[in-house]
C-alpha positions as CSV (number, residue, x, y, z in Angstrom):
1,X,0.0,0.0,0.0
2,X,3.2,2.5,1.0
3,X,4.2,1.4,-2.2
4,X,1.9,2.6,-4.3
5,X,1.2,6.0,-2.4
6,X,4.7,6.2,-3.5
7,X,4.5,5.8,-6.2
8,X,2.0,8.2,-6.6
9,X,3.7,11.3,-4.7
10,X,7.1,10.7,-6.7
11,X,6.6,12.4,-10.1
12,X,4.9,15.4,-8.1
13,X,7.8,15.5,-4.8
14,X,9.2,18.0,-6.3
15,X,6.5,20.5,-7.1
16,X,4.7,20.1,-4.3
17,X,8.1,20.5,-1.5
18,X,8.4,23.6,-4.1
19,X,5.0,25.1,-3.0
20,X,5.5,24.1,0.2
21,X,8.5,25.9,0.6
22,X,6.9,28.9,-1.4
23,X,4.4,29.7,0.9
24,X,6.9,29.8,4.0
25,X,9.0,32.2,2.3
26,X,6.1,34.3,1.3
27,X,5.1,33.9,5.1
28,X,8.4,34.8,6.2
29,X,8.1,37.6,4.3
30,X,5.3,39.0,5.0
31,X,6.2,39.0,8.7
32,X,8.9,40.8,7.7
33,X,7.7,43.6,6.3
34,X,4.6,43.9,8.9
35,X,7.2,44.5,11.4
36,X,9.6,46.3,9.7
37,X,6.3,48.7,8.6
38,X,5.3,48.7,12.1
39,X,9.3,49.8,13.1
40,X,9.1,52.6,10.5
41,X,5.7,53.4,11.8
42,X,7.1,53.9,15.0
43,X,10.1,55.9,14.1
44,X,7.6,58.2,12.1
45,X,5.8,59.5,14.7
46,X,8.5,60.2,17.1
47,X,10.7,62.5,14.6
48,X,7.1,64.0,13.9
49,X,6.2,64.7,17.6
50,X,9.9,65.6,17.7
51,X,9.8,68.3,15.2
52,X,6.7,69.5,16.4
53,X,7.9,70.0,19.6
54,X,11.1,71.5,18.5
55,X,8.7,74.0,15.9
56,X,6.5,74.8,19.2
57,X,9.8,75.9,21.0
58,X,10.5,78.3,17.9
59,X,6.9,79.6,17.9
60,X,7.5,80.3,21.7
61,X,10.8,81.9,21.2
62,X,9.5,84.5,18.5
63,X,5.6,85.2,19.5
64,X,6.6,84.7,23.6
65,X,4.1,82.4,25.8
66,X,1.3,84.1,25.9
67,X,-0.5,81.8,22.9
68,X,-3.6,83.3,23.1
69,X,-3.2,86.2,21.5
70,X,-0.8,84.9,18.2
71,X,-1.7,80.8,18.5
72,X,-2.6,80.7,15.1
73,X,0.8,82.4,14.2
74,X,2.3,79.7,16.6
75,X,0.3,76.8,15.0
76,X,1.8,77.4,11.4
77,X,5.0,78.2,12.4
78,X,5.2,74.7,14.3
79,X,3.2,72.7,11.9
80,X,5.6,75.0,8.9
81,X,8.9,73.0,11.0
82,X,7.7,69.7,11.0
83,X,6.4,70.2,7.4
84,X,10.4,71.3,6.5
85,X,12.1,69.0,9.2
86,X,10.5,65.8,8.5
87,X,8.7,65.8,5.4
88,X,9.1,62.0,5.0
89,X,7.5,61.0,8.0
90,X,4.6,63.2,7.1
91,X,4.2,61.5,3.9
92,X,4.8,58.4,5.7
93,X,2.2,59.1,8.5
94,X,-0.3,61.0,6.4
95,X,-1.8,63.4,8.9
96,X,-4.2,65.9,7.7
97,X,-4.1,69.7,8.5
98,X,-6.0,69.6,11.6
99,X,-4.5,66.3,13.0
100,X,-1.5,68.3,12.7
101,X,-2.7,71.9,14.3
102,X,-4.1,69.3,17.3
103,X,-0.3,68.1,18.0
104,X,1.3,71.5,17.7
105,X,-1.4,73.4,20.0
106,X,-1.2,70.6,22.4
107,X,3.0,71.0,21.9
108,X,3.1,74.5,22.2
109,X,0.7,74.0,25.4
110,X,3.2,71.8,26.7
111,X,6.5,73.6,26.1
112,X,4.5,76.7,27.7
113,X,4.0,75.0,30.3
114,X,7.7,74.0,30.9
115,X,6.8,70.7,30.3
């Protein structure tokens, strides 16, 4: 009976240890670049929050911390640095306009506060 199962399975060993092998590689892969997406993810939104932070220190340094009066100066001018300091991770991330002006009122907030 092994015999003929055998005999059966030999012409096609090859093809199907092929596929076999196929799909683990694709499976591999595909691990691979989930966490290597999720990595470059990562690293996106911290040079983002970075530069946003860094842009809410400039818009401190030229309109002073009293936001009230010029936040809307502030928020361009921080949203402006992280659109010319990390314009890939933007791209990566895409954020729209007001996802942006959220993290640079809540940065300039922040660095006002000292914190």
């Amino acid at each position: 009976m092994l015999d003929i199962i055998m005999g059966l399975i030999a012409p096609h060993l090859a093809e199907i240890i092929s596929g076999i092998v196929t799909a683990l590689l694709a499976f591999i892969a595909a691990q691979i670049k989930a966490r290597t997406g999720a990595e470059l993810d990562a690293n996106a939104r911290d040079a983002l929050h970075s530069a946003l932070t860094t842009g809410a220190m400039l818009a401190i340094a030229r309109y002073g911390r009293t936001a009230g009066v010029n936040q809307e100066a502030m928020v361009a001018e921080a949203v402006n640095y992280a659109k010319a300091s990390v314009p890939d991770a933007i791209k990566r991330l895409g954020p729209v306009e007001t996802v942006l002006a959220d993290l640079a009122v809540a940065k300039i907030e922040g660095v006002g506060r000292g914190g």
